[in-house]
LUMZA-197048 format. One record per residue (C-alpha): residue in one letter; x, y, z. Coordinates in steps of 0.02 Angstrom, whole numbers, plus 32768, in hexadecimal, padded with zeros to 4 digits. Example, Ala and Ser with C-alpha at 12.3 -4.5 7.8 and 13.67 -1.06 7.14 Angstrom:
BEGIN
a82677F1F8186s82AC7FCB8165
END
This chain:
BEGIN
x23EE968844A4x23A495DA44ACx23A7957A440Ex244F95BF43C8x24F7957E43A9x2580959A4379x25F4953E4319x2688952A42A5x267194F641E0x266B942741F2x263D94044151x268D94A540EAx25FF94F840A5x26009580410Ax26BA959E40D9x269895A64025x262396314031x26A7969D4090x2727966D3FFFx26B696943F81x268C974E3FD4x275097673FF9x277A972C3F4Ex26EB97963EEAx273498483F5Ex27CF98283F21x27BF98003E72x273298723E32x279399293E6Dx284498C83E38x281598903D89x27D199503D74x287499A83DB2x28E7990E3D75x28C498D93CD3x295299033C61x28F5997E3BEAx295499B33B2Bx29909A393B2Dx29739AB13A84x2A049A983A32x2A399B4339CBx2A2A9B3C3917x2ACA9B1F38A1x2AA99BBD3839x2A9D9C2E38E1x2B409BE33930x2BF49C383933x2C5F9BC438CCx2D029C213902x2D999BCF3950x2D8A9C073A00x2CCC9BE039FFx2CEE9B2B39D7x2D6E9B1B3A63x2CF39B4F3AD6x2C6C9AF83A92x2CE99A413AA3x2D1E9A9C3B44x2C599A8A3B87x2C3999F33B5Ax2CF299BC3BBBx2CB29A003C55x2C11998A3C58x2C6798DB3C2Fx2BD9986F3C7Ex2B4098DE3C4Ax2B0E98583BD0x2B0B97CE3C4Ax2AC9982E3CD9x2A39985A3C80x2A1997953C37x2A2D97663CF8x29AE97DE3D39x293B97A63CA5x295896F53CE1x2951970A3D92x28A497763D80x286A96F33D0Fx2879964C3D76x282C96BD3E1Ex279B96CF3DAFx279696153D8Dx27A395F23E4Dx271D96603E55x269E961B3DDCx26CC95613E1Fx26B0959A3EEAx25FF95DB3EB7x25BF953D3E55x25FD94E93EE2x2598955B3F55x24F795603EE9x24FF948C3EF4x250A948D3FB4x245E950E3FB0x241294953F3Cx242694023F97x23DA9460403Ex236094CF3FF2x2311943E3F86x22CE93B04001x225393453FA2x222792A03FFAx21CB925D3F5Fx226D928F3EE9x22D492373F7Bx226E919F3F78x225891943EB4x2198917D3EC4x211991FD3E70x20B392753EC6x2018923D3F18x205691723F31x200790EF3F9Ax206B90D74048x207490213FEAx20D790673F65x214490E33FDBx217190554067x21AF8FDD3FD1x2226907A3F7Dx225D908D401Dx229C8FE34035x22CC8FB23F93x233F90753FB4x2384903C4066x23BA8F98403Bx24388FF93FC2x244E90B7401Fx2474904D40DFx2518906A4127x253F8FBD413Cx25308F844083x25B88FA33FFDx255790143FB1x2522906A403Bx252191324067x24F591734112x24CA923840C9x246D91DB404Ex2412916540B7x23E791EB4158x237F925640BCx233891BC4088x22F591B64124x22C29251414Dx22569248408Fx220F919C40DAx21E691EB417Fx218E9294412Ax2134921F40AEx20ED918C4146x20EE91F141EFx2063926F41FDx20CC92E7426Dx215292E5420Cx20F992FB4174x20A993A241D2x214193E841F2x218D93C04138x2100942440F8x210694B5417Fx21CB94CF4190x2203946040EFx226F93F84178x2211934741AEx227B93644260x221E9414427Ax227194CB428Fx232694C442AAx238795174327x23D995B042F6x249F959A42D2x251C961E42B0x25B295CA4254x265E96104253x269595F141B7x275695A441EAx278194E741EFx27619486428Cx28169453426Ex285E951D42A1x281D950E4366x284A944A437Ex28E6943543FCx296593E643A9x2971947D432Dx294F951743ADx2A15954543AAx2A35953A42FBx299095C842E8x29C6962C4376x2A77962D4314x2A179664427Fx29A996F142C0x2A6297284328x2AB997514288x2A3D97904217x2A01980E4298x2A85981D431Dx2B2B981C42A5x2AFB982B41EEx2A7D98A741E4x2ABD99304251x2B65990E41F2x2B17994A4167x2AB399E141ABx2B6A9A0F420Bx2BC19A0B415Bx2B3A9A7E40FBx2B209AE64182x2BEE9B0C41B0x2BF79B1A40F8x2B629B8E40D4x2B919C054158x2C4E9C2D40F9x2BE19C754064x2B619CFD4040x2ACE9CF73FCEx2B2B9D043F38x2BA09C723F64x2C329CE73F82x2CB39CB14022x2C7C9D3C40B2x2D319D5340D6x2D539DA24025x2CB69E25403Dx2D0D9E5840D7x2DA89E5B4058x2D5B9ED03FE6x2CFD9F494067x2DB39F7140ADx2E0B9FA24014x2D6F9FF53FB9x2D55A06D4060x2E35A07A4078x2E3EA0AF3FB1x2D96A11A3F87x2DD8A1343EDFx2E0BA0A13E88x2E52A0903DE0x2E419FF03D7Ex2EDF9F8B3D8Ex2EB79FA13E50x2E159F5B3E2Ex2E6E9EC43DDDx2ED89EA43E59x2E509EA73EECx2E049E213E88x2E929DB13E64x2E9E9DC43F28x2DFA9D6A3F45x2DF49CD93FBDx2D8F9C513F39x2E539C5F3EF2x2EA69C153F90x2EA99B673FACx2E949B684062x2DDF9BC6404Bx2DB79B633FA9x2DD79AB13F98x2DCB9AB03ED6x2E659B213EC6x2EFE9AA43E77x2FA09ACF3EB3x302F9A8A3E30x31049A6F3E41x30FD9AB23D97x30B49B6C3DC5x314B9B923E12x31A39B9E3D6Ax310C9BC53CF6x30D29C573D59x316D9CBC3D5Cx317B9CA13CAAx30CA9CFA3C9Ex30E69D7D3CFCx31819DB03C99x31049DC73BF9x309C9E473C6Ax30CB9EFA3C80x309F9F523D14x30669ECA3D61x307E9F093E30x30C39E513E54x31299EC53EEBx30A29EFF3F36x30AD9EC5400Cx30069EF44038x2FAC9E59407Cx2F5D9DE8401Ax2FA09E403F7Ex305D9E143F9Fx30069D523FA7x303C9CC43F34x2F909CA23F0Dx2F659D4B3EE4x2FE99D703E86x2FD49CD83E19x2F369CF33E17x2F4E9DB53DCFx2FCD9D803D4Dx2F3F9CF23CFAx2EB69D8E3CF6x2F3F9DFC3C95x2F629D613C23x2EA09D493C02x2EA49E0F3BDAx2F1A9E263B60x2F019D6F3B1Bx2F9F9D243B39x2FA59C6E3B0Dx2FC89C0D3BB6x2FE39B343BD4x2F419AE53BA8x2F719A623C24x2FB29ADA3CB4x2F979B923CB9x2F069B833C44x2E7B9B283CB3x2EA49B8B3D47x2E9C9C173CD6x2DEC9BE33CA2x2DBE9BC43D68x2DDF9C7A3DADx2D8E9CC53D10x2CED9C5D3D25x2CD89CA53DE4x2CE99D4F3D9Cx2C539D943D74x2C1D9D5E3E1Fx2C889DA23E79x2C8C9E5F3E24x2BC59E503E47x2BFE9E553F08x2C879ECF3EEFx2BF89F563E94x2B8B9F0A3F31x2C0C9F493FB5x2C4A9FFC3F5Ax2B8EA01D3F51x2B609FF14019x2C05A04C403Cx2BB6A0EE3FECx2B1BA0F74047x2B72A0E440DBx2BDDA17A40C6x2B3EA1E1408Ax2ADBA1914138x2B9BA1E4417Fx2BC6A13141E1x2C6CA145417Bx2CD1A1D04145x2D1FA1B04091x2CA2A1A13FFCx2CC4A1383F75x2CD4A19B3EE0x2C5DA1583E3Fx2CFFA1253DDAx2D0EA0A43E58x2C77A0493E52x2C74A0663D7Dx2D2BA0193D89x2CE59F7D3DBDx2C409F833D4Ax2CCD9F993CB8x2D3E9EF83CE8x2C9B9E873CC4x2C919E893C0Fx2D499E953C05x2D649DE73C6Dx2CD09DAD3BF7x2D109DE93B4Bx2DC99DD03B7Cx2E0E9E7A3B4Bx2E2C9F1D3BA6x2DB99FBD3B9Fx2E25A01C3B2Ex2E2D9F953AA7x2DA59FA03A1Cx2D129F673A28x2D1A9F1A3987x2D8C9E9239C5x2CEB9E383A24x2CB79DF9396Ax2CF29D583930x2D8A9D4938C6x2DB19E2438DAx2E679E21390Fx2ED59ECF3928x2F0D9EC33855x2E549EC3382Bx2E239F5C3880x2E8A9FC2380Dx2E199FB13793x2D809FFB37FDx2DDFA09C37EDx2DF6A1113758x2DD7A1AA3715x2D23A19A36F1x2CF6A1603796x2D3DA1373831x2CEFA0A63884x2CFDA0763944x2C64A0143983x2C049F8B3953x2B619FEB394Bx2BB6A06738C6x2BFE9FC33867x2B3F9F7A3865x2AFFA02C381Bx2B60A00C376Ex2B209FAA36DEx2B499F0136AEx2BB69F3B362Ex2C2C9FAE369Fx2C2F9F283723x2C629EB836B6x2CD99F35366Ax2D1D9F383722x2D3A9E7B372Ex2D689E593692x2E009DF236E1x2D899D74372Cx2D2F9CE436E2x2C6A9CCF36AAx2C639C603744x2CCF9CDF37BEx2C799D66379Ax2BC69D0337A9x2C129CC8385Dx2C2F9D8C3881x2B719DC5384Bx2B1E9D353890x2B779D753940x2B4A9E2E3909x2A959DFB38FBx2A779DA739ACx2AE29E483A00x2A589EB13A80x2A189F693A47x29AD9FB73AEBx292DA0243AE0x2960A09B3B7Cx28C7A0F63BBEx28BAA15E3C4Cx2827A1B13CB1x2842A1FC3D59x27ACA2293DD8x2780A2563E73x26FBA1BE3EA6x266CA1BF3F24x267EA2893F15x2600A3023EE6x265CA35A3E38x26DBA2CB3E10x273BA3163DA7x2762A3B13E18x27FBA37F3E89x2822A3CC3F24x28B1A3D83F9Cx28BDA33F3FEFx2838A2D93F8Ex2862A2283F61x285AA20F3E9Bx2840A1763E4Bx289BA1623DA2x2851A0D13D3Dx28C8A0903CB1x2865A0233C3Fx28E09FA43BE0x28B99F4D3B2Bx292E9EE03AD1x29509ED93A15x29D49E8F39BCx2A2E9EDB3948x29E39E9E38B4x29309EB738EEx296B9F7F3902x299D9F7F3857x29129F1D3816x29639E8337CEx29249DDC381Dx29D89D833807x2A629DF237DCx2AD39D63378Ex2A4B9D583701x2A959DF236B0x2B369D8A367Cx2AD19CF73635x2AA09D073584x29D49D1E3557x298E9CEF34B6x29149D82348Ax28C89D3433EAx28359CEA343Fx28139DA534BAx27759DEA34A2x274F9EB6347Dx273C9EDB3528x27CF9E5C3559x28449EE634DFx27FB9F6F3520x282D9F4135D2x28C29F0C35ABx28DE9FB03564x28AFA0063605x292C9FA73664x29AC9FD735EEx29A0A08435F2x2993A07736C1x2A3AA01636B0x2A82A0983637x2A65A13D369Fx2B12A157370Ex2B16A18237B2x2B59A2133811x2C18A1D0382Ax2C10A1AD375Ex2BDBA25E371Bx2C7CA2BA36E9x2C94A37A372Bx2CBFA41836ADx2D5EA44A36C5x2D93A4F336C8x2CECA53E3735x2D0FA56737FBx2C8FA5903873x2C0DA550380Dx2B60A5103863x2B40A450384Cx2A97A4153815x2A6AA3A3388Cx299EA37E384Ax29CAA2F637C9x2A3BA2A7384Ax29EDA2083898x2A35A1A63933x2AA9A11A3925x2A1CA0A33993x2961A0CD393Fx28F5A04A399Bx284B9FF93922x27EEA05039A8x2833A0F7399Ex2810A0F638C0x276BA0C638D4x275FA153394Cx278BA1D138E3x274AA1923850x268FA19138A4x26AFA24038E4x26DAA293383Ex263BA2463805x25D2A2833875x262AA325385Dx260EA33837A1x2551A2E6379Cx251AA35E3837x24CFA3FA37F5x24F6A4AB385Ex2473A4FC38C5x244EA5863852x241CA50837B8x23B2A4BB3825x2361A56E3869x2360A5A237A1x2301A5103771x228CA50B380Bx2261A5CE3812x21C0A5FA378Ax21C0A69C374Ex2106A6CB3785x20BAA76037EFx20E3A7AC389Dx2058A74C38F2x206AA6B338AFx2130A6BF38EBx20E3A6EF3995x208CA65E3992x2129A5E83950x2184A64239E1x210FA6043A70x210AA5693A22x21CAA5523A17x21B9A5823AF8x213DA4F53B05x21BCA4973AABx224EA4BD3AE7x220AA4AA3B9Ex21D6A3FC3B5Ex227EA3B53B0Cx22D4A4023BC3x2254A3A43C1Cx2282A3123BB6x2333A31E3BB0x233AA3453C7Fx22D4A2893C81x235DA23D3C04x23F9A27D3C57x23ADA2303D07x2397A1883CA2x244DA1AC3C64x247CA1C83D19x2442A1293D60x2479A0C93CCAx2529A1073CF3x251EA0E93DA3x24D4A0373D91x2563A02A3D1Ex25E7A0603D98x25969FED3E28x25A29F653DABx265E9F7A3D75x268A9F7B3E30x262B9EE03E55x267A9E993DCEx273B9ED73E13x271E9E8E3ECDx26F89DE53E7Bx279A9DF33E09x28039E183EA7x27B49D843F08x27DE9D093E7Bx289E9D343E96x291A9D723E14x293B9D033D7Fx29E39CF73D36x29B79CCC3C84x29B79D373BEDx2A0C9D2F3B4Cx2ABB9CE13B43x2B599D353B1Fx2BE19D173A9Cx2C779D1A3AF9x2D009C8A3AB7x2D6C9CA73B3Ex2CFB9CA43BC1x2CFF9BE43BFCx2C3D9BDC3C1Ax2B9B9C133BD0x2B839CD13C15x2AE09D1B3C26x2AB19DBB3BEFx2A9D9E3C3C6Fx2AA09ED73C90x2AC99F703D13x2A58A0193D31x2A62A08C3DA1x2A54A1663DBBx2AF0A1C63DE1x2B27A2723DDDx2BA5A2A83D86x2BDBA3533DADx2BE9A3193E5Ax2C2FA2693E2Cx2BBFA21F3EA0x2B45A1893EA8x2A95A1A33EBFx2A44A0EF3EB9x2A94A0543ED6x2AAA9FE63E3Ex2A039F763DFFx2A499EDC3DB7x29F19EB83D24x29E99DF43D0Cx29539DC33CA3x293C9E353C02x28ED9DC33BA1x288F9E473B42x286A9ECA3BAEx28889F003C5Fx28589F783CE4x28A79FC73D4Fx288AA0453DDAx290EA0AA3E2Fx28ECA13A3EB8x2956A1B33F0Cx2937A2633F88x2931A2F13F13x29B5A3883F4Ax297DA3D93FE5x2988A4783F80x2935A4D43EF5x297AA4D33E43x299EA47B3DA2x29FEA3D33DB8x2A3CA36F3D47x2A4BA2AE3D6Cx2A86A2193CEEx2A39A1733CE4x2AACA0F53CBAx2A97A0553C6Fx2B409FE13C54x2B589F313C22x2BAE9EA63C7Ax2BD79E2F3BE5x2BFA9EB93B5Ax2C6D9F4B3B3Ex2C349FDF3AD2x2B669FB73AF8x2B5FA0263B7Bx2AE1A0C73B8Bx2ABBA1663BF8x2A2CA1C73BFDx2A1BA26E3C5Dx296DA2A93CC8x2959A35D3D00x28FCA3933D77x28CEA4253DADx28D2A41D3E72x283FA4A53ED6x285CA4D53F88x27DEA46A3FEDx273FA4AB401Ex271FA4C940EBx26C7A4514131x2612A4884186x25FCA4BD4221x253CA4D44203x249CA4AE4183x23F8A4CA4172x23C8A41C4179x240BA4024239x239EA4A04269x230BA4384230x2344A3AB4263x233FA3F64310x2298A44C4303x223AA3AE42D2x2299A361436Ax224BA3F643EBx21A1A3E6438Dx2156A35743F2x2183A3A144A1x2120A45A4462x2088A400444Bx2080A39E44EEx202BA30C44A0x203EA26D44EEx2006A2084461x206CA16F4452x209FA1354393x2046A0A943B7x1F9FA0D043E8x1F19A0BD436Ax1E8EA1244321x1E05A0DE43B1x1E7DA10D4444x1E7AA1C243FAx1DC0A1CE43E0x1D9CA17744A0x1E2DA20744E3x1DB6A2984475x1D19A25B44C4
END
């Protein structure tokens, strides 16, 4: 290792490159992830203009006071690193200049190719200004000045100029550690040993200590471990479980306690407020002396969820934010509760515990989501979720005509009875309630059960494991019933400038609109027993999809022409040989097309395998990338944050109340979502009938069932013997009957030599 040194940075250039790295790591990824971004802000004409939706809306914006200048701080802070940057590297390209370009002739001011006259005078008239001793003198300046005059007058050194570019010869090789001198130097060794002792002995395992004692109190779902214990005790001590025990297990959560959960606010003024409350609450259970149920906390925390449910108006300065709190960890925390019902079941069917949860149980829960999220119990109308639709408005859904109870029915009428309906609202009211009516989900529910990797997959046998895939698409409302914007049909449309086929449209649409539904059509009176006639009747939820499917097959059906048309017009009437003839000719044929088709339906085959392959490629990538949490948001005024849109599906049984797949949560339908669940068939033979359920967390009155049957075979004995291992065995035994004792690798000559 002759020749090399090591050294610290003298003169700083070797610092500034190890700024200018450090600095460019930092600020390329951070200016990526970091740089405030707009966000799309919604359109006016699509917003909710109701009361409680501008509360929330003011109540948002509350809750991020310093978003504004956070974001113009980032900006600024990303900004001047930048600057630093740029700065550090035309420092850094100046220091390469000066020792990548040595030029004695530049140095000396004297052209190329002078007299050593000429050089010797520019050198003096130079020194006499660049010497150390003058006023004017430089010593960098003067030590190149010599080294130019030295390159330019001594031969040697003018050899080694042009060989190494360096009139002193090849340099030794250095390896610079880019730190000051000044960091090693005595006088300052304590004060960076003190340094490196409390950045790596007492501030950074501080920090690792704080995240890691904190980290280990949660699960992955950032709910306290202690309450999941909580909840697997009383969901396996009460298999059955009605609602208002659901509530109270989840007022009963530890993220309400404020020795678990430092953001809980304990007030003097509770103590007078909260009794108050609970006096406006029937059938509360505030006497209950089970443990943590009989808890202050709980019990407070119990009375607020009540308050949110039947919308009683609470202390916007008191009762109201903590009221907001506990209903913002909700939907959180019923995720774990349908987490720990569901674990609980398979455990009982696996036998490690004796009670089973019964399916109410775990539905119970499912149910309490869109309630907390809508702010209203189950039995309440559905209705009440659109804006300004208070109790006195729904008497006017009902009558004697019709008799409506859902939104979806309410979205089937025509502009004219809706408006009928809300006649006591306002042109802007009721343009608030179809704007919300317009952005509400309709899903497509599909379901197609199999039995994969199996010879017949559709065939399902005791024990097999089936595979139900439920395939997921998204409308909205006003894309089912074909209108782009639904609050159009209240504004006014001038229809002197419409074309023909503008009328003619338009008179499509109005006859749609004017045909009633089902609920609208008025029975005869006076006939019992008669038969309905259920072929004109259409479902409540027609999908685009599901028209143009029908539509396409009825005309296929009327432009395909029978079998005996086409025999009529084929078949000539000619003589006895000549149909002999046609006869053997319609064989050769119909051996042909068979031929043909056998070749197509392999193509088909491997089409729909390299299909399959694809879509399961593509499903192992999806699960890699992680769940996403972000769909289509929710209106919900009296939920204190933006909700996201998801969803619940899962296969039960209900004639034996049980649960036969744990619950997929459903948290990015977008558009359209797969979703595969599988379960052991019955271990015996028969017809079974199972229900696929889909359920929504954020609505009430959205949800939907669909039932599978399947018709279950006994399972087929498993082989003892084939034909193929008897020849497998034989062509084993062949090569010790012949006795040869020709290796597989000898070669044609070796057999010829062994002949001779």
């Amino acid at each position: 290792m002759g020749g090399q040194k090591f050294q610290y940075d003298e003169s700083g250039g070797t610092f500034f490159y190890f700024l200018l790295s450090f600095l460019a790591l930092l600020l390329i990824p951070g200016t990526y992830y970091w740089w405030p971004r707009k966000i799309k802000q919604v359109t006016v004409l699509n917003e909710c203009h109701c009361g409680d939706c501008k509360k929330k809306k003011l109540l948002l914006q509350s809750n991020e006071p310093w978003k504004g200048t956070k974001q113009l701080f980032i900006k600024l802070l990303i900004i001047s690193g930048w600057m630093i940057l740029i700065l550090l590297a035309y420092k850094v390209s100046q220091f390469d200049y000066e020792y990548a370009n040595f030029d004695p002739y530049e140095i000396l001011g004297v052209p190329l190719g002078s007299s050593q006259a000429d050089i010797k005078k520019s050198y003096r008239k130079l020194s006499l200004i660049l010497h150390p001793d003058k006023e004017t003198g430089n010593e960098k300046a003067f030590m190149k000045l010599t080294k130019a005059y030295q390159a330019l007058t001594d031969d040697e050194a003018r050899r080694n100029w042009e060989k190494y570019g360096n009139p002193d010869g090849p340099g030794a090789m250095s390896f610079g550690i880019a730190l000051p001198s000044w960091i090693v130097e005595k006088e300052n060794s304590v004060w960076v040993l003190g340094l490196y002792a409390l950045v790596f002995m007492v501030a950074l395992p501080t920090v690792v200590g704080m995240w890691w004692y904190k980290s280990i109190r949660y699960s992955g779902d950032q709910v306290l471990l202690d309450t999941t214990q909580m909840y697997y005790y009383f969901f396996h001590k009460t298999p059955s479980m009605a609602l208002k025990r659901v509530i109270m297990i989840l007022a009963a959560s530890l993220e309400f306690e404020k020795k678990h959960n430092g953001e809980i606010v304990e007030r003097s003024t509770d103590n007078e407020e909260v009794p108050h409350l609970i006096k406006q609450i029937p059938n509360l259970s505030e006497k209950n002396r089970e443990r943590p149920l009989c808890f202050t906390y709980s019990i407070k925390a119990r009375a607020l969820l009540h308050a949110h449910l039947n919308r009683i108006p609470l202390n916007p300065e008191t009762l109201d934010k903590d009221r907001q709190y506990i209903v913002k960890k909700c939907p959180y925390l019923i995720q774990e509760m349908v987490n720990c019902v569901s674990q609980l079941i398979l455990l009982a069917y696996a036998r490690r515990i004796l009670r089973l949860p019964n399916i109410e149980t775990i539905e119970n829960c499912m149910k309490l989501c869109p309630m907390i999220v809508q702010g209203m119990w189950e039995y309440k109308s559905p209705l009440l979720q659109l804006p300004h639709i208070t109790e006195e408005n729904l008497k006017y859904f009902s009558s004697k005509k019709r008799h409506i109870k859902s939104i979806q029915q309410f979205v089937q009428l025509t502009h004219a009875e809706r408006r009928h309906i809300l006649r006591n609202l306002s042109d802007e009211q009721y343009e608030d309630v179809m704007n919300v009516v317009s952005k509400m989900p309709h899903i497509d529910f599909q379901v197609r059960s199999e039995v994969i990797d199996d010879e017949n997959p559709t065939v399902y046998t005791a024990g097999a494991i089936v595979t139900v895939t439920v395939t997921l698409v998204r409308y909205t409302l006003s894309v089912v019933l074909g209108e782009d914007t639904l609050s159009d049909a209240i504004k006014p449309q001038d229809t002197s400038n419409f074309s023909k086929g503008d009328e003619e449209e338009e008179d499509d649409k109005k006859e749609e609109l004017a045909k009633k539904p089902v609920w609208q059509k008025q029975q005869k009176k006076g006939k019992k027993g008669g038969k309905k006639n259920t072929k004109n009747q259409k479902p409540v939820g027609r999908t685009v999809a599901a028209k143009k499917s029908e539509d396409k097959s009825s005309n296929v059906a009327e432009t395909a022409p029978s079998k005996q048309e086409v025999s009529k017009k084929a078949a000539p009437d000619t003589g006895d040989e000549s149909e002999g003839s046609e006869d053997d000719a319609d064989h050769s044929d119909d051996d042909e097309n068979q031929h043909s088709q056998g070749e197509r339906t392999s193509a088909d085959d491997d089409d729909t395998e390299w299909e399959k392959l694809q879509r399961r490629l593509s499903k192992r990538e999806k699960a890699l990338e992680g769940k996403r949490k972000q769909s289509h948001s929710v209106h919900c005024p009296s939920f204190p944050e933006d909700k996201q849109e998801y969803w619940w599906v899962y296969i039960s049984d209900r004639k034996s109340r049980t649960l036969l797949t744990s619950p997929y949560h459903v948290t990015a339908l977008v558009h359209e979502e797969e979703v595969q669940l599988r379960f052991t068939a019955p271990r015996w033979p028969g017809v079974y009938t199972f229900t696929v359920c889909l359920r929504s967390d954020s609505y009430l009155g959205f949800d939907q069932t669909h039932d599978i049957k399947l018709d279950v075979k006994e399972a087929p004995e498993v082989p003892t013997a084939h034909p193929q291992w008897d020849m497998l065995d034989d062509e084993e035994e062949e090569p010790e009957a012949d006795g040869s004792d020709v290796s597989e690798f000898t070669t044609d000559e070796d057999v010829e030599d062994e002949q001779d």
